[in-house]
mmCIF file of the N, C-alpha and C atoms, coordinates in Angstrom:
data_MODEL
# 
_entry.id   MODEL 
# 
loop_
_atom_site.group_PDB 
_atom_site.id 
_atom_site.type_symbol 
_atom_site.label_atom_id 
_atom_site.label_alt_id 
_atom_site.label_comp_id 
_atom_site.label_asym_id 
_atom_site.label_entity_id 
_atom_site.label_seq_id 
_atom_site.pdbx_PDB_ins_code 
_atom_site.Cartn_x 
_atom_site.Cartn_y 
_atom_site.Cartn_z 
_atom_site.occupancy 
_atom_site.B_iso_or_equiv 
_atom_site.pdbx_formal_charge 
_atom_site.auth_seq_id 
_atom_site.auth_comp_id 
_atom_site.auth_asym_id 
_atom_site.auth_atom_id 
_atom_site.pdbx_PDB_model_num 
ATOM 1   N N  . UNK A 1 1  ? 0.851   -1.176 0.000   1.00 0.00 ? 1  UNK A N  1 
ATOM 2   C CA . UNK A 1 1  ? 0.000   0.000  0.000   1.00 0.00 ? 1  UNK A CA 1 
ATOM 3   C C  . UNK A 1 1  ? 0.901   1.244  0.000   1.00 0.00 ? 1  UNK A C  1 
ATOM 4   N N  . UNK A 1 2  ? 0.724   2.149  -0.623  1.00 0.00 ? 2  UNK A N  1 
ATOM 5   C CA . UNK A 1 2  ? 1.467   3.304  -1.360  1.00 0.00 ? 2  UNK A CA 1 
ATOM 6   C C  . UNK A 1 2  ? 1.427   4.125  0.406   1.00 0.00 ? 2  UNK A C  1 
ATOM 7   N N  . UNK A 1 3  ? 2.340   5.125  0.471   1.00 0.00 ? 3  UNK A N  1 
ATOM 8   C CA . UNK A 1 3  ? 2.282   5.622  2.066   1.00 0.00 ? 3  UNK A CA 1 
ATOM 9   C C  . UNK A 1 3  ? 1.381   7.025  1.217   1.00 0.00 ? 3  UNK A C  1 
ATOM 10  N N  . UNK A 1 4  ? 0.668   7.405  2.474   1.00 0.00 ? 4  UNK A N  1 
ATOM 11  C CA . UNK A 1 4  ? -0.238  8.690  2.542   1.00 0.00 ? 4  UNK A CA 1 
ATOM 12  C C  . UNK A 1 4  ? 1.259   9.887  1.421   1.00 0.00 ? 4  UNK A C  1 
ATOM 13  N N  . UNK A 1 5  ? 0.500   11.145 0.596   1.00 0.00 ? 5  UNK A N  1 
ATOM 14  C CA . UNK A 1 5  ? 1.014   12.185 0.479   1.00 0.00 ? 5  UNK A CA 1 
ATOM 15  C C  . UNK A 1 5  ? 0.973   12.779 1.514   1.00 0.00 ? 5  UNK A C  1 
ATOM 16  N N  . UNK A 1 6  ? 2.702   13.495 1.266   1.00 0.00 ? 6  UNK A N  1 
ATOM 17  C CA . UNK A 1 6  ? 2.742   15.269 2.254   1.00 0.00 ? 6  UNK A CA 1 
ATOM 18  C C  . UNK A 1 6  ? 2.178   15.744 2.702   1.00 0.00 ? 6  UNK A C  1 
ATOM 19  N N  . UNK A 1 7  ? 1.540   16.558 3.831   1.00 0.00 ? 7  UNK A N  1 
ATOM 20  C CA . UNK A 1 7  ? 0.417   17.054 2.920   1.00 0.00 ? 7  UNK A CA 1 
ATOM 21  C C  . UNK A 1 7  ? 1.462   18.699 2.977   1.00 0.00 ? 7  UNK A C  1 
ATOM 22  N N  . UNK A 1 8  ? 0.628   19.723 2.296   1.00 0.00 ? 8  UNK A N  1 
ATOM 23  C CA . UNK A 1 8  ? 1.321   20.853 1.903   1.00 0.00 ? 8  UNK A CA 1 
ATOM 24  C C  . UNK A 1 8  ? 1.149   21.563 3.574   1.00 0.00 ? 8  UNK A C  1 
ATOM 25  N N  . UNK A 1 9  ? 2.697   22.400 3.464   1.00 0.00 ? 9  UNK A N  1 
ATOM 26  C CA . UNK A 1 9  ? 2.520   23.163 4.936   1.00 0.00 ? 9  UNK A CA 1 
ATOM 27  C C  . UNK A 1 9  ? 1.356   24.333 4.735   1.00 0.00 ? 9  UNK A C  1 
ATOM 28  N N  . UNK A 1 10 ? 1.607   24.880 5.311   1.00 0.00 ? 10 UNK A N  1 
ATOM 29  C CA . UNK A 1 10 ? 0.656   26.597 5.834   1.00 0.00 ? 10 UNK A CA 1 
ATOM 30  C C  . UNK A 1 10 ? 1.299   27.800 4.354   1.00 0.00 ? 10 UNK A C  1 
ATOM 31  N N  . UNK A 1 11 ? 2.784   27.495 4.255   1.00 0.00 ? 11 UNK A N  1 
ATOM 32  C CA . UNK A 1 11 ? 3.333   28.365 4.039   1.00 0.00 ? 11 UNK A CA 1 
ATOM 33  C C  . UNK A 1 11 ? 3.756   28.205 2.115   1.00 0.00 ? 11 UNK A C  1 
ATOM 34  N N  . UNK A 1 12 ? 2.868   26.375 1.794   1.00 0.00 ? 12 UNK A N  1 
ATOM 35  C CA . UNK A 1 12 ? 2.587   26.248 0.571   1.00 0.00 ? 12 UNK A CA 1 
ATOM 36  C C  . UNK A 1 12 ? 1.659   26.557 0.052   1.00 0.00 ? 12 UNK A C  1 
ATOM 37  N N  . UNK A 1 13 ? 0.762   26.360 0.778   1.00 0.00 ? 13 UNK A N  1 
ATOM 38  C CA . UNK A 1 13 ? -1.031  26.687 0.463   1.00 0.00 ? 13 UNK A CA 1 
ATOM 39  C C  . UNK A 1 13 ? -1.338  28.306 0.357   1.00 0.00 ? 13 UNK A C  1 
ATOM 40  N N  . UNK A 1 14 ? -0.164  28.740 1.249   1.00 0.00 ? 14 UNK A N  1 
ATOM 41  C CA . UNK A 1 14 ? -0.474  30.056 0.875   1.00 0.00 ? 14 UNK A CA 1 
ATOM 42  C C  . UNK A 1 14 ? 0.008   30.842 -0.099  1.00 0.00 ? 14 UNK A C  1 
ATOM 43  N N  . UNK A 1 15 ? 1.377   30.542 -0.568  1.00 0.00 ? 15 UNK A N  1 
ATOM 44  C CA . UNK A 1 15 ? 2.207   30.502 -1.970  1.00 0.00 ? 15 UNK A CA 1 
ATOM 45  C C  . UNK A 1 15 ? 1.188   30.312 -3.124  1.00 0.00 ? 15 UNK A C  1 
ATOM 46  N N  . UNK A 1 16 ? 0.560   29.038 -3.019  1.00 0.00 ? 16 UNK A N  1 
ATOM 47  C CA . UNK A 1 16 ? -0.138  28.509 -3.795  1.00 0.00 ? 16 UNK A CA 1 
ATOM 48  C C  . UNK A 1 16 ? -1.341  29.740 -4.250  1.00 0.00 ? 16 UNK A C  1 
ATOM 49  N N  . UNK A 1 17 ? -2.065  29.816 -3.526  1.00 0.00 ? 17 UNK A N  1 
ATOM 50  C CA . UNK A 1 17 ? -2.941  30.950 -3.239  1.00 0.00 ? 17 UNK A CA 1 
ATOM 51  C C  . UNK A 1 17 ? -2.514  31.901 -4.054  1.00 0.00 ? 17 UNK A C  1 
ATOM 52  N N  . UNK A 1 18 ? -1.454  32.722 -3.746  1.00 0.00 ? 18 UNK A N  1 
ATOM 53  C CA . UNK A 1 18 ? -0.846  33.793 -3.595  1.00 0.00 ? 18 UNK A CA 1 
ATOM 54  C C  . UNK A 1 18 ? -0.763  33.760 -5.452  1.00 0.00 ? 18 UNK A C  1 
ATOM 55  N N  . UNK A 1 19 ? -0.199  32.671 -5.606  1.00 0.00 ? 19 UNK A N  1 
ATOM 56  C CA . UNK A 1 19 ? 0.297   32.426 -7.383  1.00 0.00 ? 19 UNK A CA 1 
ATOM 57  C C  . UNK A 1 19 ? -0.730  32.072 -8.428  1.00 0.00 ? 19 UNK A C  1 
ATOM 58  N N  . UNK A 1 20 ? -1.879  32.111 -7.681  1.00 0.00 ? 20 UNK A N  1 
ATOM 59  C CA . UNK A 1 20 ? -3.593  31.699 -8.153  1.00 0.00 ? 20 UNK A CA 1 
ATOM 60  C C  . UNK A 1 20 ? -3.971  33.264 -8.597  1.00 0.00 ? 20 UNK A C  1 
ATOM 61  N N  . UNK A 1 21 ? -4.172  33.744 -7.214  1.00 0.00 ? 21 UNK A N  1 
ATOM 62  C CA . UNK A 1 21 ? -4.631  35.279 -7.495  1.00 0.00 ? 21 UNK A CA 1 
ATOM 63  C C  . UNK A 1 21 ? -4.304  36.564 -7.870  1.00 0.00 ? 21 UNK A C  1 
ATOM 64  N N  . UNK A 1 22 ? -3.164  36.306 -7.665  1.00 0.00 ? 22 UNK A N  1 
ATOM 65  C CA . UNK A 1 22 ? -1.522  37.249 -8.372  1.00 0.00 ? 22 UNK A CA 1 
ATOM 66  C C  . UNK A 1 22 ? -1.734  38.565 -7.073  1.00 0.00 ? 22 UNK A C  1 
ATOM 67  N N  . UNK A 1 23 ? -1.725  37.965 -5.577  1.00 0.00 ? 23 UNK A N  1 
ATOM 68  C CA . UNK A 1 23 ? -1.285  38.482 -4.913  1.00 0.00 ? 23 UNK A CA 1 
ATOM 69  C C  . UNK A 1 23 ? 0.055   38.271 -4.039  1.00 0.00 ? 23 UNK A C  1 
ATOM 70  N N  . UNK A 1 24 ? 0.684   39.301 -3.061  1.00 0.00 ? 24 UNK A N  1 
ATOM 71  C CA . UNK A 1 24 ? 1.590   38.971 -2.734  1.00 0.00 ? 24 UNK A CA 1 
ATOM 72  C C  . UNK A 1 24 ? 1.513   37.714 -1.214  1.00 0.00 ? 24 UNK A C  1 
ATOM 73  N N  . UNK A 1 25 ? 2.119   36.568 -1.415  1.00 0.00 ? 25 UNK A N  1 
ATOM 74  C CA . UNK A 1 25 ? 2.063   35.799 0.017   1.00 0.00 ? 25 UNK A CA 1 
ATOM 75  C C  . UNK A 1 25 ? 2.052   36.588 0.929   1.00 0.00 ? 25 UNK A C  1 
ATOM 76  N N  . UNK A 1 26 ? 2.710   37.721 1.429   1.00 0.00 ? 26 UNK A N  1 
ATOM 77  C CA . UNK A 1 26 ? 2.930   38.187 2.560   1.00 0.00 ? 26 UNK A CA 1 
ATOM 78  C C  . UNK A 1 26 ? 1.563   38.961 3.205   1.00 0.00 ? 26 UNK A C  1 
ATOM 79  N N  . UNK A 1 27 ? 0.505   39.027 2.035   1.00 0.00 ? 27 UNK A N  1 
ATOM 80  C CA . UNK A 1 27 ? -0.620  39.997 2.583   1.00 0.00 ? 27 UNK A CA 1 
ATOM 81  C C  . UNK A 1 27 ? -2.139  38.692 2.906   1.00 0.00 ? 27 UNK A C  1 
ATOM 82  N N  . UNK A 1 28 ? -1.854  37.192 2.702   1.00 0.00 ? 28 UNK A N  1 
ATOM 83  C CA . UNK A 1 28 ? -2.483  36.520 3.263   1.00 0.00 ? 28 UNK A CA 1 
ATOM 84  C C  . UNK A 1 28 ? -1.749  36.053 4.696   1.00 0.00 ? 28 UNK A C  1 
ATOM 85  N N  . UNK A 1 29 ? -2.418  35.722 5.622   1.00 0.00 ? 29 UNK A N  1 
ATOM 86  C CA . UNK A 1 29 ? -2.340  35.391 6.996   1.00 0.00 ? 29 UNK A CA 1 
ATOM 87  C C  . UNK A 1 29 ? -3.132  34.012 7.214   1.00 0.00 ? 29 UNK A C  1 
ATOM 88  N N  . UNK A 1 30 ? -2.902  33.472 8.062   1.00 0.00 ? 30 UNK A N  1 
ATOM 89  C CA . UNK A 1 30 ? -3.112  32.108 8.683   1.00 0.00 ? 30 UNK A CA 1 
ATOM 90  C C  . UNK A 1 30 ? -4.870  32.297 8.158   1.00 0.00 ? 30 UNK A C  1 
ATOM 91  N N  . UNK A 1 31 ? -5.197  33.240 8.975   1.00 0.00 ? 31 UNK A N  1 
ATOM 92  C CA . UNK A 1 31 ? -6.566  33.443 8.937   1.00 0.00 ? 31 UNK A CA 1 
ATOM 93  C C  . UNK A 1 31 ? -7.607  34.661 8.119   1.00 0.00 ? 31 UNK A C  1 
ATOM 94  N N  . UNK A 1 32 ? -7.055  34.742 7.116   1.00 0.00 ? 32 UNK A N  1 
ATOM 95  C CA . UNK A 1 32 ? -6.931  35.629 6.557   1.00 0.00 ? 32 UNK A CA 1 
ATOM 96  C C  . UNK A 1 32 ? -8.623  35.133 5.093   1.00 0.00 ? 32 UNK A C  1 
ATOM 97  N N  . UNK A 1 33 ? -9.506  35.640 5.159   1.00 0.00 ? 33 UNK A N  1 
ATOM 98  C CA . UNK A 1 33 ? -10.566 34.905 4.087   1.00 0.00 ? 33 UNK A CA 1 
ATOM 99  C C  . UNK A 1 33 ? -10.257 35.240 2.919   1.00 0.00 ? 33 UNK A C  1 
ATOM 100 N N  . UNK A 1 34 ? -9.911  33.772 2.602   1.00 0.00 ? 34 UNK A N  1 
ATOM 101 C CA . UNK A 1 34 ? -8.784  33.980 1.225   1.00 0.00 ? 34 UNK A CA 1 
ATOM 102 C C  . UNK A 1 34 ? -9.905  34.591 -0.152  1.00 0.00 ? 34 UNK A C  1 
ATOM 103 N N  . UNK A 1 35 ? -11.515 34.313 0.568   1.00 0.00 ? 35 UNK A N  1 
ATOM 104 C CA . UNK A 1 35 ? -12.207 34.990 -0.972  1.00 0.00 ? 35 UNK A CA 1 
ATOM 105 C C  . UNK A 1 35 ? -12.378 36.436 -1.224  1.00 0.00 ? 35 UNK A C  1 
ATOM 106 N N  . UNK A 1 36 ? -11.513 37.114 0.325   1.00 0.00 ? 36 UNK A N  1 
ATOM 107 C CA . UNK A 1 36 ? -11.842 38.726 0.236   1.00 0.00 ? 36 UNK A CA 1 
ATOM 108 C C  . UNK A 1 36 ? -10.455 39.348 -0.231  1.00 0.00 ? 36 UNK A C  1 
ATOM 109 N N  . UNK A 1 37 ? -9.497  38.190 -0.303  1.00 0.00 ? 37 UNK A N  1 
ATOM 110 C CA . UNK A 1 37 ? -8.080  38.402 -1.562  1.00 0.00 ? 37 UNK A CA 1 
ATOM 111 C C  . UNK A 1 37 ? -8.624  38.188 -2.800  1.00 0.00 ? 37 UNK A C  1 
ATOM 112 N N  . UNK A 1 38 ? -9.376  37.657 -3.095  1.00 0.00 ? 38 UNK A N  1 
ATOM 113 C CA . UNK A 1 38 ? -9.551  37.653 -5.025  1.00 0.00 ? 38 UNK A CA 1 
ATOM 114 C C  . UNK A 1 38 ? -9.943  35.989 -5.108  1.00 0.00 ? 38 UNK A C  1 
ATOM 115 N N  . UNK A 1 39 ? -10.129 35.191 -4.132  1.00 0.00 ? 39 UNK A N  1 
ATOM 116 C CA . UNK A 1 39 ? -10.318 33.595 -4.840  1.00 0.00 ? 39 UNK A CA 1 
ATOM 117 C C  . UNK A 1 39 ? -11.601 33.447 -5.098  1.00 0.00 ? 39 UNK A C  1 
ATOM 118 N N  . UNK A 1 40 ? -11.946 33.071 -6.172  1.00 0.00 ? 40 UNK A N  1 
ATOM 119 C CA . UNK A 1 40 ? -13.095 32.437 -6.907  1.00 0.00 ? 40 UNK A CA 1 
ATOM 120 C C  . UNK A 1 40 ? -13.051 30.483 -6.857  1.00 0.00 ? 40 UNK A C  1 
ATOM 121 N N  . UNK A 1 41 ? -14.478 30.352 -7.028  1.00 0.00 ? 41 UNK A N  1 
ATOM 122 C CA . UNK A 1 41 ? -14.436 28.742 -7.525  1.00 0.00 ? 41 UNK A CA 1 
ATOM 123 C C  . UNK A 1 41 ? -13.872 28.338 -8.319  1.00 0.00 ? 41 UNK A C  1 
ATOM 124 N N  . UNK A 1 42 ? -13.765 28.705 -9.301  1.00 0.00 ? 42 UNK A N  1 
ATOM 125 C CA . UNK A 1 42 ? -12.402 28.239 -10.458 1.00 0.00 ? 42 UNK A CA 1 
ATOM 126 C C  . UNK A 1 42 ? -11.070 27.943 -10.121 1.00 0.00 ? 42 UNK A C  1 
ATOM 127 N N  . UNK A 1 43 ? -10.542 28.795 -8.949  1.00 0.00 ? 43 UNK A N  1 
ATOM 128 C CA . UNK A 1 43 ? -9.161  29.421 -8.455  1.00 0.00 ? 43 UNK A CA 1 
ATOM 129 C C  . UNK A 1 43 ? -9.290  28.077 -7.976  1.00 0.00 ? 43 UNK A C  1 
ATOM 130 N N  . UNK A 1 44 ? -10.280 27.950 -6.896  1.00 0.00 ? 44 UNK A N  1 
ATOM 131 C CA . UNK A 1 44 ? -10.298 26.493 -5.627  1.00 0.00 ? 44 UNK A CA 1 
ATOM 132 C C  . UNK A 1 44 ? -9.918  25.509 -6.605  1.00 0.00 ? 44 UNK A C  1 
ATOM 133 N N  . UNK A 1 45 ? -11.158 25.105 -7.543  1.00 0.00 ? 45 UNK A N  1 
ATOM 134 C CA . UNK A 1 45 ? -10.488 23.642 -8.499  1.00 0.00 ? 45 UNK A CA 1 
ATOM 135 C C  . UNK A 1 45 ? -9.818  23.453 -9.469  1.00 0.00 ? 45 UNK A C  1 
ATOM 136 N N  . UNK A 1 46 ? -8.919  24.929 -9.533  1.00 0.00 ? 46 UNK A N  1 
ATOM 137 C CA . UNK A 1 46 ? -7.522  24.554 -9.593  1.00 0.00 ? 46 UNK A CA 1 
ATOM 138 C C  . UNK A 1 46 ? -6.433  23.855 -8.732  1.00 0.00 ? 46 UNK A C  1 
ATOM 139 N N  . UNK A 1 47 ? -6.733  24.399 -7.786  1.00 0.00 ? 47 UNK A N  1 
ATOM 140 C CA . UNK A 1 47 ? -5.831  24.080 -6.580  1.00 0.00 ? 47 UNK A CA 1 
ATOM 141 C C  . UNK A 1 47 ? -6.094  22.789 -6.205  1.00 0.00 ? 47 UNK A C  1 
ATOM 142 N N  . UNK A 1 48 ? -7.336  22.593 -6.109  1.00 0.00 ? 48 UNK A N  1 
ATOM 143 C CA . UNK A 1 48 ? -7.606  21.153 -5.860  1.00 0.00 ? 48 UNK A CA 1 
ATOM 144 C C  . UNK A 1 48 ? -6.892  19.894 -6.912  1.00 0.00 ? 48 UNK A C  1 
ATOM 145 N N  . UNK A 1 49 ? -7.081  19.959 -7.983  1.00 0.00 ? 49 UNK A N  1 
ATOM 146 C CA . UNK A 1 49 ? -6.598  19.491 -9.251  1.00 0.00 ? 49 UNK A CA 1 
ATOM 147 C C  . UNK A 1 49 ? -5.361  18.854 -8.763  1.00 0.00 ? 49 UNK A C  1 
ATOM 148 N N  . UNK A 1 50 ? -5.104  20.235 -8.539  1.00 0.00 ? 50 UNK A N  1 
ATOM 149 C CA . UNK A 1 50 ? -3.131  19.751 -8.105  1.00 0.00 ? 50 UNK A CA 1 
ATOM 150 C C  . UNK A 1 50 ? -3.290  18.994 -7.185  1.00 0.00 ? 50 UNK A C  1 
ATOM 151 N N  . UNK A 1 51 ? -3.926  19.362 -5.793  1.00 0.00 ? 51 UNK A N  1 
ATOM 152 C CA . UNK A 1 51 ? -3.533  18.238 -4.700  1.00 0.00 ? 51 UNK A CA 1 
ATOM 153 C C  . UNK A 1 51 ? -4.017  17.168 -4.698  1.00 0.00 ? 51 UNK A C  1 
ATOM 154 N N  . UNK A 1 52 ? -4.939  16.960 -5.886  1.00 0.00 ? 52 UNK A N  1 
ATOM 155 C CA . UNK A 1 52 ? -5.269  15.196 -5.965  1.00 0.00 ? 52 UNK A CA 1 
ATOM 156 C C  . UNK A 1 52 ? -4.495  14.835 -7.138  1.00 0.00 ? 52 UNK A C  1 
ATOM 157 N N  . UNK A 1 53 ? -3.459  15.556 -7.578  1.00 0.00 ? 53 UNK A N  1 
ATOM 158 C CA . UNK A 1 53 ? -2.701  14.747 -8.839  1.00 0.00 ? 53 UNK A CA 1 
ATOM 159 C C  . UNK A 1 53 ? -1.644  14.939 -7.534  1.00 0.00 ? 53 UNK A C  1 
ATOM 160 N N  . UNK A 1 54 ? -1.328  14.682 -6.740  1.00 0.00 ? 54 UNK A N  1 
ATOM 161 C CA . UNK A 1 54 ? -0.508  14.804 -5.421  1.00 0.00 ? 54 UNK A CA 1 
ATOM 162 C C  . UNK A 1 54 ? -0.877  13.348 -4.808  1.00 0.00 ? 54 UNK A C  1 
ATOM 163 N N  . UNK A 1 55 ? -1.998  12.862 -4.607  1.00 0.00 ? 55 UNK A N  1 
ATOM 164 C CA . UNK A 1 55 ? -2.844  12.147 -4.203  1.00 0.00 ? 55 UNK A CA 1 
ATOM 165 C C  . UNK A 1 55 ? -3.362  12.074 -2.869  1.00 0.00 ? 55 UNK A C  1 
ATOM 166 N N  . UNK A 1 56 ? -4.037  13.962 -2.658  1.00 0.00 ? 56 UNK A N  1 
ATOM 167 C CA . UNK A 1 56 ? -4.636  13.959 -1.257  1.00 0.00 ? 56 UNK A CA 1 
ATOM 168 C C  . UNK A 1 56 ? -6.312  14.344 -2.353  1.00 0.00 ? 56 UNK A C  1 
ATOM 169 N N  . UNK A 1 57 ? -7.146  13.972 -1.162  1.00 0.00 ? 57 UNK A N  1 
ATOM 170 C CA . UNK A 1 57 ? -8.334  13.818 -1.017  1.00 0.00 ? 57 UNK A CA 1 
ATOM 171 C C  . UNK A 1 57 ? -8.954  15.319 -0.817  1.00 0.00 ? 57 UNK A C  1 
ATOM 172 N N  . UNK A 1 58 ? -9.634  15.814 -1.551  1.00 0.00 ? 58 UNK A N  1 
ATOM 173 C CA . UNK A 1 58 ? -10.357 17.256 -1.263  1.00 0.00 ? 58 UNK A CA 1 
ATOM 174 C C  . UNK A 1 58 ? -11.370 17.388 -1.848  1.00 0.00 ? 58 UNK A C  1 
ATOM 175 N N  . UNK A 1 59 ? -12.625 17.933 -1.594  1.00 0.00 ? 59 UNK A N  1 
ATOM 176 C CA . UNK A 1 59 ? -13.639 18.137 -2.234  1.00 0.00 ? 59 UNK A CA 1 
ATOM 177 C C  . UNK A 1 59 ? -13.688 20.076 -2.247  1.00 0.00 ? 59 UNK A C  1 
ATOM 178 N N  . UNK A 1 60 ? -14.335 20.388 -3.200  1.00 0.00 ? 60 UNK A N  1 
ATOM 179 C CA . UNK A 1 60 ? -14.458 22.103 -3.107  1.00 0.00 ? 60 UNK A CA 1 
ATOM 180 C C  . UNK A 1 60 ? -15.211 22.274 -1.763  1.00 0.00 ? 60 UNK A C  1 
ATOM 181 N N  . UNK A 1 61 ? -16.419 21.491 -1.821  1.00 0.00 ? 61 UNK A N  1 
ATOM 182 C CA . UNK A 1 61 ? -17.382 22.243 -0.537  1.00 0.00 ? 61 UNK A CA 1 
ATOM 183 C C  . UNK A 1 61 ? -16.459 22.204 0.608   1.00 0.00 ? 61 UNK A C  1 
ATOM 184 N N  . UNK A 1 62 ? -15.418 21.539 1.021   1.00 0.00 ? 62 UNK A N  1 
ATOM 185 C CA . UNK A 1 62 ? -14.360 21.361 2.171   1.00 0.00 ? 62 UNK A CA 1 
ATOM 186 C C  . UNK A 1 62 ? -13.393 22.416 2.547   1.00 0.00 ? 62 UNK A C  1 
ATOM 187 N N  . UNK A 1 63 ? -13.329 22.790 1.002   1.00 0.00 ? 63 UNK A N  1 
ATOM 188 C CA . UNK A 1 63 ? -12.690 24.222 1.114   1.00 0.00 ? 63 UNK A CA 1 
ATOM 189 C C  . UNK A 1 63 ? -13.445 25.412 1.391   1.00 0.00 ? 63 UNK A C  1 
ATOM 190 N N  . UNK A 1 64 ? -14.101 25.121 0.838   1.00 0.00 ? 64 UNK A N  1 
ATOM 191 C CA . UNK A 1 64 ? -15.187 26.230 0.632   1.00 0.00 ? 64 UNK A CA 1 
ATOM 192 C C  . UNK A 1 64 ? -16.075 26.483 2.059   1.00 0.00 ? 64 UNK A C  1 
ATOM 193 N N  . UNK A 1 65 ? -15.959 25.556 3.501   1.00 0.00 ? 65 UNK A N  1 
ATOM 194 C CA . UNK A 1 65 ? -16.428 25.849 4.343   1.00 0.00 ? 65 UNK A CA 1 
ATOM 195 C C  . UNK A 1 65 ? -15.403 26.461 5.359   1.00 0.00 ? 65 UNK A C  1 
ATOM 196 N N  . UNK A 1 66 ? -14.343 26.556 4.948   1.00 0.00 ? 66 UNK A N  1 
ATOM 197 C CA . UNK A 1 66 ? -13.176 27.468 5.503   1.00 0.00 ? 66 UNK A CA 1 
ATOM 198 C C  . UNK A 1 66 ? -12.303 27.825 4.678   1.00 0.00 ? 66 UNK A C  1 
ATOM 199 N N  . UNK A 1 67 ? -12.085 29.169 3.906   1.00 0.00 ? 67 UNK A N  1 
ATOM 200 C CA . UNK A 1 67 ? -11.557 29.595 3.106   1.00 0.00 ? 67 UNK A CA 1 
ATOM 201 C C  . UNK A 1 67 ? -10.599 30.510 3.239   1.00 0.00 ? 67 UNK A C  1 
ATOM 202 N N  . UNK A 1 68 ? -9.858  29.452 4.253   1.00 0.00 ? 68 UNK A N  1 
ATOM 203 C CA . UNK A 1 68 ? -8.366  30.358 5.003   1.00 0.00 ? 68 UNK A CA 1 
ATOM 204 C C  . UNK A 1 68 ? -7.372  29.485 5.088   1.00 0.00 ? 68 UNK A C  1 
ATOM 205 N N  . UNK A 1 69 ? -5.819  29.484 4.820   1.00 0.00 ? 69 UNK A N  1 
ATOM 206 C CA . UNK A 1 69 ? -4.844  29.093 4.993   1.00 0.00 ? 69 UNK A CA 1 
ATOM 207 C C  . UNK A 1 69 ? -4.754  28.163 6.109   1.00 0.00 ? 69 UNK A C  1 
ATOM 208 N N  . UNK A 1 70 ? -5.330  28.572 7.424   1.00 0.00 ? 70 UNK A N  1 
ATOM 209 C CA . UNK A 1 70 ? -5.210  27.855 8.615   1.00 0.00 ? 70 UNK A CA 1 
ATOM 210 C C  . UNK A 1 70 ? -6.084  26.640 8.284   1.00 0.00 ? 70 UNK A C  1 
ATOM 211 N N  . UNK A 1 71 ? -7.107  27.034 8.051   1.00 0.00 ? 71 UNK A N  1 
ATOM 212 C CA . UNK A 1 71 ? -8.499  25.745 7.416   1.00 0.00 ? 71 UNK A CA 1 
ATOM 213 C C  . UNK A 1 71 ? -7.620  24.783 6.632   1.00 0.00 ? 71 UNK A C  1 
ATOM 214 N N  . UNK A 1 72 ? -7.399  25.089 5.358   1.00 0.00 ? 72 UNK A N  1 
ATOM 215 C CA . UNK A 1 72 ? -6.771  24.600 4.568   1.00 0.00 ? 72 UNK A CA 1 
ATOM 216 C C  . UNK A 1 72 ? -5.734  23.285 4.672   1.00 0.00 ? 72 UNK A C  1 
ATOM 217 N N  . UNK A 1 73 ? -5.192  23.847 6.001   1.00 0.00 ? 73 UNK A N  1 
ATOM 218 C CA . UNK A 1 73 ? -4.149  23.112 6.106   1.00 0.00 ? 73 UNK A CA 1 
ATOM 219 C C  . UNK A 1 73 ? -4.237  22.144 7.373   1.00 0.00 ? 73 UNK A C  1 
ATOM 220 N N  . UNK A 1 74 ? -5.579  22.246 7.939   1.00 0.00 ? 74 UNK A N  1 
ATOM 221 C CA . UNK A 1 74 ? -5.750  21.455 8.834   1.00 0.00 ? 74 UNK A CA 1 
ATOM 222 C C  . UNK A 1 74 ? -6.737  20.346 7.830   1.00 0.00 ? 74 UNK A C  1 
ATOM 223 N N  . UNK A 1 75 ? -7.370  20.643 7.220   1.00 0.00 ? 75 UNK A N  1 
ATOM 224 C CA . UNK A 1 75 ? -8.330  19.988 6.141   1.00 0.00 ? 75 UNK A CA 1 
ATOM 225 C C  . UNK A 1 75 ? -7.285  19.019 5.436   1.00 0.00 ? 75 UNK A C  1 
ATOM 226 N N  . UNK A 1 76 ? -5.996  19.197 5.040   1.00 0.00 ? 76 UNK A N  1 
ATOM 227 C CA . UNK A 1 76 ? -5.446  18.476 4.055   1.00 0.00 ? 76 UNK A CA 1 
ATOM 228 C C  . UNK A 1 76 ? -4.300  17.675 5.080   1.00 0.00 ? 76 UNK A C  1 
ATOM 229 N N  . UNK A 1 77 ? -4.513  17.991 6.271   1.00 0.00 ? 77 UNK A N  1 
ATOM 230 C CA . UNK A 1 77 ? -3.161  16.798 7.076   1.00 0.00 ? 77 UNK A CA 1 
ATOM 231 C C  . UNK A 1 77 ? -3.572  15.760 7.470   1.00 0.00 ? 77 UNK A C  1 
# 
C-alpha cells in the first residue's frame, strides 16, 4: 500500500494561493478569508486538481467551508 502524500505546509497553500490570485504571500495570513483576496471557484479547483494529482483527497465544498490558509491546512493533514 502506497504511504499517505505530504500534505502541503501553511506556508505552501499560501504561496499557492498567492500564485492563483496574483497576490503577494505576505498579505495573506493564517486566517486571513482567502475569498476577500480575489479567490473564486475556479481558483479552488484549480488548486484542488493539483492536490489530488498529489494524491490527497479534497472536495471544493471542504474548502469552501473554511476559506483560510489555517483551514486549509488542517483539512489536508
Amino acid at each position: 500500500m502506497p504511504a499517505a502524500p505530504a500534505a502541503p505546509t501553511a506556508d505552501e497553500i499560501r504561496d499557492a494561493v498567492a500564485r492563483t490570485v496574483g497576490v503577494a504571500a505576505e498579505a495573506i495570513a493564517d486566517d486571513t478569508n482567502l475569498v476577500a483576496v480575489g479567490l473564486k471557484s475556479l481558483h479552488m479547483m484549480q488548486l484542488i486538481n493539483g492536490w489530488r494529482r498529489a494524491g490527497h483527497r479534497v472536495a471544493l465544498k471542504d474548502l469552501a467551508a473554511d476559506p483560510t490558509v489555517g483551514g486549509w491546512s488542517r483539512l489536508l493533514s
